[in-house]
DRENLUMDO-867187 format. One record per atom (N, C-alpha, C, CB): residue in one letter; z, y, x. Coordinates in steps of 0.001 Angstrom, whole numbers, plus 500000, padded with zeros to 6 digits. Each point is the difference from the previous one (the first is absolute). Glycine has a CB too. Layout:
# DRENLUMDO-867187
AZYX ...
***
This chain:
# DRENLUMDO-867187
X633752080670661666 X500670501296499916 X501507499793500066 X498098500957498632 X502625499843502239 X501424499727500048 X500284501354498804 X500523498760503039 X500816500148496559 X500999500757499394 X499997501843499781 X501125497720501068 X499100502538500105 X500228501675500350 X498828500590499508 X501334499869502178 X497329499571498562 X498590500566499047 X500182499967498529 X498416499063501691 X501598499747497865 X500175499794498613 X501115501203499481 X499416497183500269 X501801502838500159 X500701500970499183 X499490501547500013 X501927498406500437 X497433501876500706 X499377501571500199 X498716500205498695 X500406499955503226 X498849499018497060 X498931500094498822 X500488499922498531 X498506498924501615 X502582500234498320 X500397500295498449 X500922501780500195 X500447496546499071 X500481503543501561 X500161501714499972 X499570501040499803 X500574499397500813 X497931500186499916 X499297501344499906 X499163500026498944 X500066500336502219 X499358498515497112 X499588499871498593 X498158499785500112 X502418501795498941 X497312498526500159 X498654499588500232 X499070501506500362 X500378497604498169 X498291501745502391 X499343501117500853 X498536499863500581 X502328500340500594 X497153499997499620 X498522499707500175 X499798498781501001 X499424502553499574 X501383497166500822 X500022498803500979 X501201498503499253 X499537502322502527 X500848497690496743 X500937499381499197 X500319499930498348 X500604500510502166 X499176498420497249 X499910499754498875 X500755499004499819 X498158500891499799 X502785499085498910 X501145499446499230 X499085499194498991 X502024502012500283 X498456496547499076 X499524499360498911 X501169499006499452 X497502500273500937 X502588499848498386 X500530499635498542 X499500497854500781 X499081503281497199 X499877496851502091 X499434498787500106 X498378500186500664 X501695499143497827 X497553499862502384 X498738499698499861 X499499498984499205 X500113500849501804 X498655499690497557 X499523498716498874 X498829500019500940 X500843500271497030 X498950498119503561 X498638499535500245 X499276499012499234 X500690500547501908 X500037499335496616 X499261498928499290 X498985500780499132 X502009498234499964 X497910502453499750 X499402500940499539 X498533500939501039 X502741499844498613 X496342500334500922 X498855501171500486 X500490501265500241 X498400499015498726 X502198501515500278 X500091501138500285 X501712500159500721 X497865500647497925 X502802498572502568 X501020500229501275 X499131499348500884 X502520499964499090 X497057498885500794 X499128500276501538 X499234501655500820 X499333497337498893 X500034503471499944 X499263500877500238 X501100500804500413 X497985499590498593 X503545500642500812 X500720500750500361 X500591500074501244 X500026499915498061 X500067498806502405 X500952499459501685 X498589500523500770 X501958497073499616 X496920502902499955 X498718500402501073 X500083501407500182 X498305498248499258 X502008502300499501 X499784501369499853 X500851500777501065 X499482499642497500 X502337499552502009 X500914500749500945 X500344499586501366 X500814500526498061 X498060498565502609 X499800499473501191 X499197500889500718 X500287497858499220 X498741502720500255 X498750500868500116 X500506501674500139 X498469498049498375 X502890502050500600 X500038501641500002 X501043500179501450 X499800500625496775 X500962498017503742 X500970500249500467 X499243500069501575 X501928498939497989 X497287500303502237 X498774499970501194 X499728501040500355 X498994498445499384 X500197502347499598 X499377500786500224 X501118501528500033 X497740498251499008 X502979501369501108 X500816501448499878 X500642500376501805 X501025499339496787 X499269501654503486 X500417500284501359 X501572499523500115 X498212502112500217 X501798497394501026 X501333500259500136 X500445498199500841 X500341502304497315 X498692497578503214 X500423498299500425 X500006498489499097 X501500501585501265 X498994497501499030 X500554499217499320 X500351500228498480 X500558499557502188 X499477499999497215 X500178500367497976 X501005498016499549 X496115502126499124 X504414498604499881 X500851498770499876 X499839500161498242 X502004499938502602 X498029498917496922 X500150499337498431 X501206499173499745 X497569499817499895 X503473500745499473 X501253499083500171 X499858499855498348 X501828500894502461 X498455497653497360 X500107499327499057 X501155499361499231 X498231500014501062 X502435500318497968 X501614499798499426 X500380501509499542 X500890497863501844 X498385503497498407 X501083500554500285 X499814501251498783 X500300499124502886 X499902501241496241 X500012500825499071 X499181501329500316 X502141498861499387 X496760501470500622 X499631501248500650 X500554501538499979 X498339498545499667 X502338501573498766 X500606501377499822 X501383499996500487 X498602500473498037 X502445498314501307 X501007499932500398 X500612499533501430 X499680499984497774 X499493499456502945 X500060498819501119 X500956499077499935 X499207501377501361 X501250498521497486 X500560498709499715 X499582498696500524 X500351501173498290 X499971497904502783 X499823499255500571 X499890498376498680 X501182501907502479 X497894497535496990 X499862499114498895 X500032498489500980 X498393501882498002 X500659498530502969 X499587498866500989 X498757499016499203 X502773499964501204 X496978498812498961 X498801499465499919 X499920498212499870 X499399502364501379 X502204496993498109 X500604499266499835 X498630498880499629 X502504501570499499 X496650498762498963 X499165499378499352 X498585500013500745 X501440500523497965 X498508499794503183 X498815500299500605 X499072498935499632 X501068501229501807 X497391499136497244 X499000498806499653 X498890500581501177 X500441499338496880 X499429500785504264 X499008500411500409 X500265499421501201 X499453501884498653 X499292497743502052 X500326499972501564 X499161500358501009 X501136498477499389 X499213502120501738 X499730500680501272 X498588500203499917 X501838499014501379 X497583499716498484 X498480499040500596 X499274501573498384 X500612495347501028 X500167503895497719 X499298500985498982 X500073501924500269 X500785497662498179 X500006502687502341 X499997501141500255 X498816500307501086 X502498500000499260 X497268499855501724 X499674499660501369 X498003499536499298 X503401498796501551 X496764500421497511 X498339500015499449 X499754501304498982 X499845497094499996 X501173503293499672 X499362501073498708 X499710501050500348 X501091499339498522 X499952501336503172 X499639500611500913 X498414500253500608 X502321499242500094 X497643499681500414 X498918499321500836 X498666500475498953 X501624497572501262 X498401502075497541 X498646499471499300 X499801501499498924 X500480496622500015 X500916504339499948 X499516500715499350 X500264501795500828 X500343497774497740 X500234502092503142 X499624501186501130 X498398499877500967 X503004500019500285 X496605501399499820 X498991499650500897 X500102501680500787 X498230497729498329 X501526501516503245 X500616498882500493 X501567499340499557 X498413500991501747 X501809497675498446 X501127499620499916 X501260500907501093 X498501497607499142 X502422502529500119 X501052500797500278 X500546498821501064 X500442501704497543 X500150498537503508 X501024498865500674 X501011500692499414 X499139499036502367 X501883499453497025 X501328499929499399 X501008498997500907 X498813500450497527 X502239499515502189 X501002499007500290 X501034500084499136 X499463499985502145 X501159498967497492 X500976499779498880 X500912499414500325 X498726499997498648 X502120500449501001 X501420499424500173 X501258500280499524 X499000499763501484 X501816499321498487 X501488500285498794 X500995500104500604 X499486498779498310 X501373502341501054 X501074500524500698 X501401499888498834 X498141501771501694 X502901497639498577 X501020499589499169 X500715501507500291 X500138496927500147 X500371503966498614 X500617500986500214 X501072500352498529 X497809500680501899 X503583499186498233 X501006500124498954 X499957498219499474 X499514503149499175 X500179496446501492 X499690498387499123 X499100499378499656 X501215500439499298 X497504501213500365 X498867499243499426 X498696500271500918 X501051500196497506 X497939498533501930 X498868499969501303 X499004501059499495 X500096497262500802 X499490503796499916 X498720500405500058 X498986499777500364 X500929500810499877 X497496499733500013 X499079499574500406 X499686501354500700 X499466497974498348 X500274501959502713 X498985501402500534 X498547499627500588 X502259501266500805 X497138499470498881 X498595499713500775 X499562501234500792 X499188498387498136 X500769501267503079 X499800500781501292 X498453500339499916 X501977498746501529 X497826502560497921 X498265500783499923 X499754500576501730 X500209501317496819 X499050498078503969 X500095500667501529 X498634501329499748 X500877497127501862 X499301503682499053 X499645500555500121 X499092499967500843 X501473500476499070 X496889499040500359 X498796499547500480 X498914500934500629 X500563498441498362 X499188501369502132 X498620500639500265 X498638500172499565 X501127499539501190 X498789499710497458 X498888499570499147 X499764501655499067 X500789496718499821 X500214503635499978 X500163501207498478 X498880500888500156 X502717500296499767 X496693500031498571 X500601499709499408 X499850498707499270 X500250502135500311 X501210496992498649 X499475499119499762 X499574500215498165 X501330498665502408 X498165500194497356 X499178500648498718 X500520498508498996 X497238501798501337 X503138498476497348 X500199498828499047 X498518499516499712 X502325500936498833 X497273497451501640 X499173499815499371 X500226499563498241 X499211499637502587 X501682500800496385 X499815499947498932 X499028501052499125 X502073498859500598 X498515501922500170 X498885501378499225 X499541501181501140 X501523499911497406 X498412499337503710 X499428501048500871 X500552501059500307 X498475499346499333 X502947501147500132 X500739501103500340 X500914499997501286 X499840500257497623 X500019501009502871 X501030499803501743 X501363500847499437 X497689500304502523 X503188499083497934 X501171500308498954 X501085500309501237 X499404498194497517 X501990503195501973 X500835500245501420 X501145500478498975 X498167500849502456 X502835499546498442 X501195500311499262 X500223501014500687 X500895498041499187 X499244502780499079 X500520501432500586 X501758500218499238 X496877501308500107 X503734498931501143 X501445499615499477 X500152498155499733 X500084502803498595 X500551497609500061 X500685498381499469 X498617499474499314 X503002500593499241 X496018500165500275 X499046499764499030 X498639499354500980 X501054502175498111 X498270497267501056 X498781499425500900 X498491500826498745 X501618496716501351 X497708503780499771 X498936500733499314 X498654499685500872 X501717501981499038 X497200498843500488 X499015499523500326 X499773500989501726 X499124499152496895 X499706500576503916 X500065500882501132 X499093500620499308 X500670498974502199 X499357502446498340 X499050501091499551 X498789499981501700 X502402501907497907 X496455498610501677 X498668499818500847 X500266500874501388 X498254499758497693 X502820500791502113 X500441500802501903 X500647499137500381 X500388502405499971 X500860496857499250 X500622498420501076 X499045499063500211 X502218499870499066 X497054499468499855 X499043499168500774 X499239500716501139 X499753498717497918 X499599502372501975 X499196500327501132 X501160499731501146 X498150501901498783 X502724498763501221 X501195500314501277 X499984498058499853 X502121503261499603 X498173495819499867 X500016498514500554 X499226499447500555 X500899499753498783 X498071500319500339 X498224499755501131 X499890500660501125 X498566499935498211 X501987501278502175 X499414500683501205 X501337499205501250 X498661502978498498 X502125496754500781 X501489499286501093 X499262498822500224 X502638500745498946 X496768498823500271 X499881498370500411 X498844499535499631 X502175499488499736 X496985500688500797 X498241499704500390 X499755499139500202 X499539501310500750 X501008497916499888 X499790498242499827 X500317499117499561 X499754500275501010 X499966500130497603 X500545499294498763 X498962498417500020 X500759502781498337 X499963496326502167 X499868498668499607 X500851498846500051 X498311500831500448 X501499498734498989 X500977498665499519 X500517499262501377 X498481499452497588 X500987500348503314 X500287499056500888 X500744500627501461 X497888498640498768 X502580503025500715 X500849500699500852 X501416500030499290 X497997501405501017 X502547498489497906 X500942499187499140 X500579499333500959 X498855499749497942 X502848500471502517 X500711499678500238 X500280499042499140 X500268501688501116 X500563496755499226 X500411499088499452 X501316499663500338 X497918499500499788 X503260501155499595 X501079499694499792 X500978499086500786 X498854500621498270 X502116499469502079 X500955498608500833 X499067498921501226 X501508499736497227 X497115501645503372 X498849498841500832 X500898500056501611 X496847500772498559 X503190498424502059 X500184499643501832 X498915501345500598 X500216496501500036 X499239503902500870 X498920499877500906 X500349499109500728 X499267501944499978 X501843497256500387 X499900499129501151 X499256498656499164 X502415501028501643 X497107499207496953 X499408498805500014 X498029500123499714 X502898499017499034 X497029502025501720 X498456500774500305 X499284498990501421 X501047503148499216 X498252496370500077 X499295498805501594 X499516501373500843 X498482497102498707 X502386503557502225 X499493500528501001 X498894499955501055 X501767500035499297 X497961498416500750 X498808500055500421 X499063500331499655 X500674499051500570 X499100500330498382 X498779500528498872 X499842501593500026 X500606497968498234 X500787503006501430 X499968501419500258 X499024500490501433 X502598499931498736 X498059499046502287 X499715501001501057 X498263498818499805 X503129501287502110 X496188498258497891 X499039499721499973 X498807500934499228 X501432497988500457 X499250502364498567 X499061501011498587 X500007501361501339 X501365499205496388 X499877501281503538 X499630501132500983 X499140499802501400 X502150500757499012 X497951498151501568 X499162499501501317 X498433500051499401 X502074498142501192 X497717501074497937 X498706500434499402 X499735501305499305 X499951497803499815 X500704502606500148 X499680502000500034 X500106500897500843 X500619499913498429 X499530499426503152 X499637500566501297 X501471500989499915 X496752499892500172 X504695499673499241 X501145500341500158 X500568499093500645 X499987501213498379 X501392498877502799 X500430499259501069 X501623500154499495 X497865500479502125 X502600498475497474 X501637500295499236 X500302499359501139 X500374499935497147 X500908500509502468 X501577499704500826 X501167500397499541 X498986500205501743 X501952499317498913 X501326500087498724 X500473501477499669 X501105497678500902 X498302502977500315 X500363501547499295 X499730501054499074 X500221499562501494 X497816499449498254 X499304500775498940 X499955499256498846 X498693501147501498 X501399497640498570 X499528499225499207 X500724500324498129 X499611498212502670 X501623502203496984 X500584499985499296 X499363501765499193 X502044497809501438 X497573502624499472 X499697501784499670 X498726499358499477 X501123502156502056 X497797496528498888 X498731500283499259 X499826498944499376 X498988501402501351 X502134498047498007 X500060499102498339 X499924501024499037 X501647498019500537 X499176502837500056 X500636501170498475 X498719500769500127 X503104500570500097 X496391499517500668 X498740500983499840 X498851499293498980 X500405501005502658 X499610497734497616 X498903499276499316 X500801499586498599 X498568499011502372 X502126500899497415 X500992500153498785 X499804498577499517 X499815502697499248 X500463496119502349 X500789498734499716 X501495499931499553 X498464499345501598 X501899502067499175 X501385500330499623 X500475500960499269 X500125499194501596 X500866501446497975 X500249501068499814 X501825500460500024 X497394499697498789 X502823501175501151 X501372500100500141 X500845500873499090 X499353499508502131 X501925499750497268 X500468500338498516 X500814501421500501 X500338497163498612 X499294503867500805 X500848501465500228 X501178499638499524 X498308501781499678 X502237497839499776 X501638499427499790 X500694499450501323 X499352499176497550 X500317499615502460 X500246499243501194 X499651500237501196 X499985498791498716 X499003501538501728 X499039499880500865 X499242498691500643 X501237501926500181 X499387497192498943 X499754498440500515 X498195500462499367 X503078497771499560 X496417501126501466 X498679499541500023 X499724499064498563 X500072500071502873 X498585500061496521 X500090498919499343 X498018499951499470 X503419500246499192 X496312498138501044 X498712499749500331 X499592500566498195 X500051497552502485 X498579503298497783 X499119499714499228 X499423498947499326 X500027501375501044 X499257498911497311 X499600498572499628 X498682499967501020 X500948499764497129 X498097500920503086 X498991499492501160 X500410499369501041 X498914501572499547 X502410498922500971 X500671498965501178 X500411499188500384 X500075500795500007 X500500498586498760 X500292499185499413 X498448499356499866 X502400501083499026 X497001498941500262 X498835499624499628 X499252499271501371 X500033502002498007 X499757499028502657 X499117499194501131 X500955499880501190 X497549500969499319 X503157499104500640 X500754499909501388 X501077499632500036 X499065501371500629 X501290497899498511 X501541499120499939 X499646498180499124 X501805503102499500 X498478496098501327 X499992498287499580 X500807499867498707 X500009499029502559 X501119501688497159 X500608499579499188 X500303500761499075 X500466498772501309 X498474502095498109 X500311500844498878 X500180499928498548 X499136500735501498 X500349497927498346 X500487498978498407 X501488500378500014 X498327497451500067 X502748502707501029 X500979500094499667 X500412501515499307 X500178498034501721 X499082502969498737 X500312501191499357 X498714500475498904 X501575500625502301 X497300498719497732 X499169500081499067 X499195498732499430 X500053502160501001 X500589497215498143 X499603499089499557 X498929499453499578 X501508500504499957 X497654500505499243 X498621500214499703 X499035499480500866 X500722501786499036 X499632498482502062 X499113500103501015 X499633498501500386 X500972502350500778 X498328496976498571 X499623498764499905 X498727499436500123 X501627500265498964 X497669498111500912 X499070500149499288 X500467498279499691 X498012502375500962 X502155497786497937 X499951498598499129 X498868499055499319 X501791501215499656 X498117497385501335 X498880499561499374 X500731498774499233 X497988500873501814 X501504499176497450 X499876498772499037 X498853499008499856 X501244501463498926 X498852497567501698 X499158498622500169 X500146498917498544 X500573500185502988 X498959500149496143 X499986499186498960 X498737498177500186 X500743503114498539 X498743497110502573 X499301498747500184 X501400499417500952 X496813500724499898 X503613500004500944 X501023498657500609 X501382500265499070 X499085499874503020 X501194500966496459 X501209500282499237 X501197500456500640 X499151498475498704 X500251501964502709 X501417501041500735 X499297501616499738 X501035498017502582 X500228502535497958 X500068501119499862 X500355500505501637 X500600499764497189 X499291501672503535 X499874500696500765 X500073501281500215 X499333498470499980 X501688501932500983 X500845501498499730 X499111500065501415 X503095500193498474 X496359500946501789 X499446500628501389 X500580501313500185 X497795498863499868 X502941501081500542 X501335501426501059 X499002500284501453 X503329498625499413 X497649502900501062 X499642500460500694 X499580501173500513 X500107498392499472 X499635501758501443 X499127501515500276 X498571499665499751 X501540501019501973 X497801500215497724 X498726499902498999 X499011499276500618 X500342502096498960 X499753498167502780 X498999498653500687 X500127498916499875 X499768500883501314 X501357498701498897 X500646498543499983 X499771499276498634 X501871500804501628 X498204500221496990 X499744499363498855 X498403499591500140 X501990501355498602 X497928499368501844 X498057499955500150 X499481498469500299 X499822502626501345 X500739497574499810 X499729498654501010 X500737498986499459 X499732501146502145 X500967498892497197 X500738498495499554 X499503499595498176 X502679500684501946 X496713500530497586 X499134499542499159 X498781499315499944 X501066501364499629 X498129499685501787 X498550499072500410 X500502498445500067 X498739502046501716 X501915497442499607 X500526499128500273 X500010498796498707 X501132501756501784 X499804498551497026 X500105499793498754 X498709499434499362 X501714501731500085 X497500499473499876 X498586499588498957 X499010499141500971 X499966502490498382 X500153497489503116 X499026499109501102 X500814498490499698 X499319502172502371 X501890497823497362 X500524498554499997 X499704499155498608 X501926500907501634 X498709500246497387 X499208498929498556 X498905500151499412 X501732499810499333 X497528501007500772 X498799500008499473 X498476499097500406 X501391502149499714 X498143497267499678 X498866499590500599 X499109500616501006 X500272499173498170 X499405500235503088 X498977500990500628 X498472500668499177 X501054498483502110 X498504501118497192 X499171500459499588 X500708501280498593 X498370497440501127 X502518502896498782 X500382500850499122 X500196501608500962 X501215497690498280 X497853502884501415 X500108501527500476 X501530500681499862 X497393500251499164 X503085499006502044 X501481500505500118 X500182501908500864 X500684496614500328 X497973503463500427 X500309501653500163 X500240500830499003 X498765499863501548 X500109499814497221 X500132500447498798 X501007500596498811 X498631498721500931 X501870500310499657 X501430499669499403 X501312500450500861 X498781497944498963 X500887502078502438 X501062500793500872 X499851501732500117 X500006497634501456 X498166502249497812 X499893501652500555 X500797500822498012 X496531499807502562 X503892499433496731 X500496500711498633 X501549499873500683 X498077499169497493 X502530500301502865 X501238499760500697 X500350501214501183 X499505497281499499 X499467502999501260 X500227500723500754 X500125501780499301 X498859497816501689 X500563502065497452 X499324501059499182 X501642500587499586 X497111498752498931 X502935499752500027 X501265500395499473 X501438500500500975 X498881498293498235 X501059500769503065 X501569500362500429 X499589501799500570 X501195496811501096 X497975503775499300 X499271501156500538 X500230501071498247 X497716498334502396 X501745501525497071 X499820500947499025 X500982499542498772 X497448500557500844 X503618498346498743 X500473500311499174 X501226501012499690 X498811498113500066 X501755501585498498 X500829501235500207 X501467499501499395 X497835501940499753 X502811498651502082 X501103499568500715 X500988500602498967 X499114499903502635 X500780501086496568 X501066500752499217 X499969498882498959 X499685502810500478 X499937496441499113 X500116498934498818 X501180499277500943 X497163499631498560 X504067500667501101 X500877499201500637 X500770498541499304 X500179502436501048 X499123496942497553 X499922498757499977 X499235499237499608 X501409500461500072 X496871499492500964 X499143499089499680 X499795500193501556 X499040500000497216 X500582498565502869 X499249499791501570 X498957499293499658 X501868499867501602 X497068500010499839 X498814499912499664 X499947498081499288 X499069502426502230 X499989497361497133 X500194498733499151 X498574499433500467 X501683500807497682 X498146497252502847 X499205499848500376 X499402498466498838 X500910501609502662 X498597498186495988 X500311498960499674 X498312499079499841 X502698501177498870 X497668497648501802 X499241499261500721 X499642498774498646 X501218500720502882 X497770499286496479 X500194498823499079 X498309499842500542 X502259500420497464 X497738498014501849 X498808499136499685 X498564500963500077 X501673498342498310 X497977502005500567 X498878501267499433 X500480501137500568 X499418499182497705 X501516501125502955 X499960501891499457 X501290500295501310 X499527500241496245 X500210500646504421 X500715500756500799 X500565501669499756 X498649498224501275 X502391501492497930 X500258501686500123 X500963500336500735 X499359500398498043 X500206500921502582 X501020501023500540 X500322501407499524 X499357498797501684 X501679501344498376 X500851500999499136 X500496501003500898 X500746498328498334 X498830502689501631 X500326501671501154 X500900500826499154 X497419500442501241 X503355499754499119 X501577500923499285 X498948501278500421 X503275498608500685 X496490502270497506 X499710501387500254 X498520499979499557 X501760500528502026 X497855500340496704 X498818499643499762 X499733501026500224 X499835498408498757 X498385502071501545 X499109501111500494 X499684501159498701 X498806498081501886 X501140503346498863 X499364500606498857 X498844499994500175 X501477501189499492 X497824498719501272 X498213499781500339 X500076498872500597 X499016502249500457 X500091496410498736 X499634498936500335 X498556499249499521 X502460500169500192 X496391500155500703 X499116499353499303 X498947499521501299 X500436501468497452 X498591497741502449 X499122499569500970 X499359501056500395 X499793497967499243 X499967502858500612 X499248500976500614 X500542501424501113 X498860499042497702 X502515500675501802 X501006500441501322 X500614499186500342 X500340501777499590 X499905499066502212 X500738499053500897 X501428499617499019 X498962501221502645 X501649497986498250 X500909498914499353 X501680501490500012 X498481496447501467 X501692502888499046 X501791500358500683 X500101500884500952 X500709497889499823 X498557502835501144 X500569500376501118 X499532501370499538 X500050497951501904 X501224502653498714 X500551501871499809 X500578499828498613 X497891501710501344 X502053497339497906 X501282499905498933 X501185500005499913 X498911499266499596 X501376499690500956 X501725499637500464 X500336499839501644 X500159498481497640 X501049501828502779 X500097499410501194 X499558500448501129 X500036498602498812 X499261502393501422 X499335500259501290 X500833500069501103 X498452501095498882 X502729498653501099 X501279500113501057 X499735499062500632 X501755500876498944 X498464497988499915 X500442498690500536 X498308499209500423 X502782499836498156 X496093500761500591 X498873499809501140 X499665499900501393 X499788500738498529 X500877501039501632 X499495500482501227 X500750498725501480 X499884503210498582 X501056496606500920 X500995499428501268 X499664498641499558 X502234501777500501 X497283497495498906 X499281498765499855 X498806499697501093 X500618500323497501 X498913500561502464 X498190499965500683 X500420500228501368 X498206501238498047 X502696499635501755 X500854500637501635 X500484498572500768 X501385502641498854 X499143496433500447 X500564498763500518 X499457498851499610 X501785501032500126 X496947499134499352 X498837498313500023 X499095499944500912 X499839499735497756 X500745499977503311 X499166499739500972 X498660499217499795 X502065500200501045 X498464498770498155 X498825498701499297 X498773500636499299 X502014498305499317 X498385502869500231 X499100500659498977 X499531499421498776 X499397500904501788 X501655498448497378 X499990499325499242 X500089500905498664 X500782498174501657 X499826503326498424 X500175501071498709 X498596500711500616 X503181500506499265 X496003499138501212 X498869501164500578 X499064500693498928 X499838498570502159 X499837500439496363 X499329500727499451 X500286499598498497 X498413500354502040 X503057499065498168 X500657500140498466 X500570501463499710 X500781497426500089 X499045502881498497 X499839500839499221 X498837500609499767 X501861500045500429 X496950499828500405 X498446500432499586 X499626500233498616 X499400498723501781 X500378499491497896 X499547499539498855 X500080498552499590 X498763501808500386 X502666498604499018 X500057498436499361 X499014498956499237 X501856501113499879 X497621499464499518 X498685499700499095 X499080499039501111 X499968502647498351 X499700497492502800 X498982498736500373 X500840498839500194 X498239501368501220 X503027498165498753 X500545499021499722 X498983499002498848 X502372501512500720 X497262499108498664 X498746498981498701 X499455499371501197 X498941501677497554 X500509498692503394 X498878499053500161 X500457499078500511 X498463501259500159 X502076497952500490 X500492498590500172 X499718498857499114 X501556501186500903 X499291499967497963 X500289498799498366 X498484500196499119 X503303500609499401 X495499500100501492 X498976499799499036 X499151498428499253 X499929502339501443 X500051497812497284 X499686498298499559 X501329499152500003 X497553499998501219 X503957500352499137 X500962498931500167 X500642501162498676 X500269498408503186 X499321502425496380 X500936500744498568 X500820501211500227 X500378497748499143 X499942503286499878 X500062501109500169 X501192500540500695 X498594499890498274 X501414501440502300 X501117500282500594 X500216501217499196 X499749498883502332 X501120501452497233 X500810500560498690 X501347501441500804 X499747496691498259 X499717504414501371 X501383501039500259 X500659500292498471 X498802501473502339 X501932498690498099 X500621500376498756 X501080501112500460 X499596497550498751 X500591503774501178 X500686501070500180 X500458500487498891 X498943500349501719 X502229499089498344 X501221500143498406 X500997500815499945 X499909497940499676 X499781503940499732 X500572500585500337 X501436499760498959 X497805501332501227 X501986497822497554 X501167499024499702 X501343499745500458 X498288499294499715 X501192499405501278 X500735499341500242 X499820500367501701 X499989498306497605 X499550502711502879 X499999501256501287 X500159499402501041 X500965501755499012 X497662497034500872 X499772499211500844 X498476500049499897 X502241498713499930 X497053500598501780 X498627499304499707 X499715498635500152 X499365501877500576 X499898497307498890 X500127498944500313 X498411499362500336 X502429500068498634 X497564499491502168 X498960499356500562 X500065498136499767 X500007502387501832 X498865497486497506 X499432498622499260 X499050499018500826 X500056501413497868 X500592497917503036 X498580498921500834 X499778498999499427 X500383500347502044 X498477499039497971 X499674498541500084 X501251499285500866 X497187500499499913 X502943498379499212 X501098499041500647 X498981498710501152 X502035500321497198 X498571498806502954 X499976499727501152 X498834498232499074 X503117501774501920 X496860498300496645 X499544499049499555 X498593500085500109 X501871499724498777 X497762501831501567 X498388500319500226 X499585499963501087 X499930501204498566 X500814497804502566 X499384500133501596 X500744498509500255 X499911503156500992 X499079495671498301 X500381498933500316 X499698499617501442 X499858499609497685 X500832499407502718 X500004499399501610 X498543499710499787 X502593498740500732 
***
């Protein structure tokens, strides 16, 4: 934010799109709940872009600044993330003004709304300077604006499109009997909502689904997006990046090289596949966890289920159907063909070699899947 912005927003004072703070406490529960709250009212309110300036006296606008700052970016940016739903896109940044540094955090104006605090389930807006609850004619009027409420149409902040593997784009559409070229191609990203475009700026900026499946290097703007194995029989460790195929394939790859041939490694690739397909991408600091010991194989899926049991299908129409759909659209191999069915016949492989174990921990808001290790399928 330059200067001139900054001085107009402190002038005109605070407003349904702009909020003044003293300080923020994030060591504490209940200022976490508060930075969610006034992240959430400022979103959801009309009027574009919404700003949170930090240093600055709210009644008086006495400029204090933010000298002692105990917090940082990464912590704002998770409390966001883990306690809006959908996650709000933010950007943060400090602006030196009279001497002293402020903090502002840039609330964009998303396409997700409305958004909702997951602390207590309330959808929260600002009327005037004050933040109140929405009454049941604004939510209706938000739901009826924005119908395609899912996570993986979420714009992601400071993203390229020039770093969107275009091929891959124009391939997904080639396999949907669509013919791109440079004149359509950008109209039918935004249509499929790989892209989207910031009403402020007008700059382009990739979706987390677009990110997701259609960009090599999205660890750099979403970190999460992982799958970490941990090899406790050889004692390395393993970061798997990427777009969601590529993680795929360089995991198989992975479990065909160290594992014994006789160890039911589909088994074990089809809970992997499960997970990068259906977990949940709004957990923005856990990635998927792969840990490989002696006896016991667990894997760990960010996002635990509200219906989970053997007698229903697994995962699919739960989470994700975006990033499903354009998965299957671009596996030629047919390797996602009938993951998410039913996780549950995974048992039979390991029948007589020991139990295979779910565990859906609405806890610790994860599931975790328990294999036989690799000591029950001697050479």
């Amino acid at each position: 934010m330059d200067l001139k912005k900054l001085k107009f927003l402190l002038k005109n004072g605070e407003g349904t799109k702009v909020d003044f703070k003293f300080k923020i406490d994030l060591l504490t529960e209940s200022g976490r709940k508060e930075l969610a709250k006034d992240v959430c009212s400022i979103a959801n309110s009309k009027g574009g872009r919404g700003y949170l300036i930090i240093g600055v006296e709210d009644k008086t606008r006495n400029i204090i600044g933010i000298e002692n700052m105990d917090y940082t970016e990464e912590q704002i940016q998770q409390i966001v993330s883990s306690r809006c739903d959908p996650p709000v896109p933010i950007d943060i940044e400090t602006v030196t003004h009279e001497n002293k540094k402020l903090l502002i955090i840039n609330i964009y104006d998303g396409p997700q709304k409305p958004y909702q605090s997951r602390d207590n389930g309330a959808f929260y807006i600002r009327r005037g300077s004050t933040t109140d609850i929405m009454r049941k004619q604004e939510l209706v009027s938000a739901f009826q604006n924005n119908l395609s409420l899912n996570i993986e149409a979420c714009p992601i902040v400071k993203t390229d499109i020039n770093h969107l593997d275009l091929k891959m784009v124009d391939k997904y559409f080639y396999n949907q009997g669509i013919i791109v070229n440079d004149s359509n191609r950008l109209k039918l990203m935004e249509n499929a909502s790989i892209i989207t475009q910031d009403k402020e700026s007008n700059d382009y900026l990739i979706t987390l689904g677009g990110l997701l499946v259609f960009c090599k290097i999205n660890n750099v703007y979403i970190p999460h997006n992982m799958i970490k194995i941990v090899n406790s029989n050889s004692g390395h460790s393993k970061f798997i990046t990427g777009d969601l195929l590529t993680m795929l394939n360089l995991t198989e790859k992975y479990f065909l090289e160290e594992f014994p041939k006789r160890y039911p490694v589909n088994a074990l690739f089809e809970v992997v596949k499960n997970a990068v397909l259906f977990r949940d991408y709004a957990i923005f600091n856990r990635e998927i966890e792969v840990i490989i010991r002696y006896s016991r194989i667990y894997i760990i899926i960010p996002g635990a289920f509200s219906k989970f049991s053997e007698g229903n299908y697994f995962l699919q129409g739960k989470r994700n159907m975006w990033i499903y759909e354009k998965l299957l659209t671009l596996d030629e191999e047919k390797k996602l063909y009938n993951t998410g069915n039913n996780i549950f016949h995974i048992k039979k492989p390991f029948m007589g070699k020991g139990k295979v174990i779910f565990v859906n921990s609405i806890r610790e808001n994860c599931l975790k899947v328990i294999l036989p290790g690799i000591s029950r399928f001697p050479e």
